[in-house]
C-alpha positions in Angstrom: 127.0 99.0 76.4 123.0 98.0 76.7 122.2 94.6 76.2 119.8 93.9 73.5 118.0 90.9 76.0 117.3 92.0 78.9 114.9 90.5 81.9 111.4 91.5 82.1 110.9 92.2 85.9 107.8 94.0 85.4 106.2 91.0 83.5 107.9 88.9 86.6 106.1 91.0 89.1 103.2 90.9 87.7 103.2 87.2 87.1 103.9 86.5 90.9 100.8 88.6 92.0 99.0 87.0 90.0 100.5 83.7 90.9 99.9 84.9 94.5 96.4 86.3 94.2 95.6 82.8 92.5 97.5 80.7 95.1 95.3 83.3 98.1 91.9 82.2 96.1 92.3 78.2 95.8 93.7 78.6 99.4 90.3 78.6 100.9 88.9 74.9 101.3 85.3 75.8 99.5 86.6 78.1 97.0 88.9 75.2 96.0 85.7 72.3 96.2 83.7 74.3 94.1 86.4 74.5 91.2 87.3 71.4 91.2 83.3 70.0 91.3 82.9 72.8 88.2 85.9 71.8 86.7 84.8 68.2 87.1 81.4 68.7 86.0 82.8 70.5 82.7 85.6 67.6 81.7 88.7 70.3 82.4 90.0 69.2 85.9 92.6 67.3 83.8 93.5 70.1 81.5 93.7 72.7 84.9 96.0 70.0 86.8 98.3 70.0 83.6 98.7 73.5 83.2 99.3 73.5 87.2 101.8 71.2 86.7 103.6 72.9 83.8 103.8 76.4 85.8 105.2 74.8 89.0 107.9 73.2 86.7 108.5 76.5 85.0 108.8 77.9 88.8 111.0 74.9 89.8 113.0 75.8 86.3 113.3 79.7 86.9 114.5 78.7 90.8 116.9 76.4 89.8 118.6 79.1 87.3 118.6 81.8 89.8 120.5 79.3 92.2 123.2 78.6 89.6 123.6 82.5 88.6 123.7 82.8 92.5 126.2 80.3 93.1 128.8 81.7 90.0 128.0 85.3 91.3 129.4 84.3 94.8 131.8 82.3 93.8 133.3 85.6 91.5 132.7 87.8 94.3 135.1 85.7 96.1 137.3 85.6 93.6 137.6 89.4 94.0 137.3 89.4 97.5 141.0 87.2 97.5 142.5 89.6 94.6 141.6 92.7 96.8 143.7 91.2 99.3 146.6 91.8 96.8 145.9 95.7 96.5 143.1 97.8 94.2 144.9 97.1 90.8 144.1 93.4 91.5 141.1 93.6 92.6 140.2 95.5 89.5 141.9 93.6 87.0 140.0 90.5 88.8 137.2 92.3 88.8 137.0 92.8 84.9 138.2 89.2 84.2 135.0 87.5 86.4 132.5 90.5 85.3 132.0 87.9 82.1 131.6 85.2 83.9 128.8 86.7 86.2 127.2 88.5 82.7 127.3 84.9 81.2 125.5 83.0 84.3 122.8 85.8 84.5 121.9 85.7 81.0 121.9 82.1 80.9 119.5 82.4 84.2 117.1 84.7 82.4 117.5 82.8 79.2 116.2 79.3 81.4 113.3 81.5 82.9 112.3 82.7 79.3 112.1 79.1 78.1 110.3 78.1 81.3 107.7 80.8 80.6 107.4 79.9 77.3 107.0 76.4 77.7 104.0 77.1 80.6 102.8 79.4 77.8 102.7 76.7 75.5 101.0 74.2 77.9 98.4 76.9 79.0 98.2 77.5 75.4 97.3 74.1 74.1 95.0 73.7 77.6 92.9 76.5 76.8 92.1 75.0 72.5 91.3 72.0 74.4 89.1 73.7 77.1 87.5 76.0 74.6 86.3 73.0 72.4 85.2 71.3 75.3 83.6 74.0 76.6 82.4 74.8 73.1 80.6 71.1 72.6 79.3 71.6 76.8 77.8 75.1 75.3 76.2 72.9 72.4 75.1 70.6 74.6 72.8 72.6 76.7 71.2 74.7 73.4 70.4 71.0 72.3 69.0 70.1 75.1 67.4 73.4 75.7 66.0 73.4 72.4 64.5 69.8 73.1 63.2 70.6 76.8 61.1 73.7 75.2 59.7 71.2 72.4 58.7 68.9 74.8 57.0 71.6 76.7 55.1 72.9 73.4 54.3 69.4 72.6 52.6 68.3 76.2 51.3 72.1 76.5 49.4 71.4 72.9 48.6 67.7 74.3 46.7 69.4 77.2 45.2 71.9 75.0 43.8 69.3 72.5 42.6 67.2 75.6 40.9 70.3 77.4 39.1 71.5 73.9 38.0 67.8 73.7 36.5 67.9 76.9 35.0 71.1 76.9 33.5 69.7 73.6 32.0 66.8 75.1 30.6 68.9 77.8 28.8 71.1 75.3 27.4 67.6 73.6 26.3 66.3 76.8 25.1 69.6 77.9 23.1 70.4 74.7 21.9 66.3 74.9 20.4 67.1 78.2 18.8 70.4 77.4 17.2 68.3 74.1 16.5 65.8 77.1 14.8 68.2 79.3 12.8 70.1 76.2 11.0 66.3 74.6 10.1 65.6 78.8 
């Protein structure tokens, strides 16, 4: 009889490499200093601290289930470890009797891990609308300013322009003054 929930391990596998590729990464000193100055300069160091915290209480969640599952499934394995003393019919019998028990701690262990993954999920979730709006207004930001750096450019470039025609002007007045100068002499 197949289950109809049953436990991802690929999605779990996948998840620790990428928890471990991540944890390799921020475990260099300036790799680690220049996120958190980014993340500082940006306003998101709070919203990456909190979705930090929410997957290492989804780890301490997941760890904590698999401890209980472990401690009922060696607790019924010595349950049937005494029976078998009594001979193969009572090992068997106890054997079916705890194989409930052990089913019932395991799916209660994946069902904790699921809701731990959801609810870092969630967090991450919520995180990222905040850190896309943030990064969103930061993005806005920089066009406005960007927009009003270049019209202060074209501003003092047409300054200067106006200021270089108006003494090139007055150089051709002065120049044709002192030709008309020169010529009544």
């Amino acid at each position: 009889m197949k289950s109809d929930r049953h436990f991802p391990v690929k999605r779990l596998l996948v998840l620790g490499a990428l928890v471990g590729a991540g944890a390799y990464y921020f475990s260099r000193e300036q790799n680690r200093r220049a996120l958190d100055a980014k993340l500082a300069e940006l306003g998101l160091k709070d919203a990456a601290q909190d979705v930090g915290q929410s997957v290492t209480k989804g780890w301490e969640k997941t760890k904590d289930a698999a401890k209980d599952a472990g401690a009922v499934i060696a607790d019924k394995a010595g349950e049937v470890k005494d029976a078998a003393a009594g001979g193969a019919q009572a090992a068997a019998d106890k054997v079916k009797g705890v194989a409930g028990d052990v089913k019932s701690a395991v799916a209660d262990a994946s069902g904790k891990a699921a809701d731990a993954a959801k609810d870092t999920a969630a967090t991450a979730s919520d995180k990222a609308a905040d850190v896309t709006d943030k990064v969103k207004d930061a993005a806005s930001d920089a066009k406005n300013a960007a927009t009003d750096k270049a019209a202060e450019v074209k501003a003092d470039a047409q300054a200067k322009a106006a200021d270089v025609k108006a003494e090139a002007t007055k150089a051709a007045n002065d120049v044709k003054g002192a030709a008309r100068d020169a010529k009544k002499s």
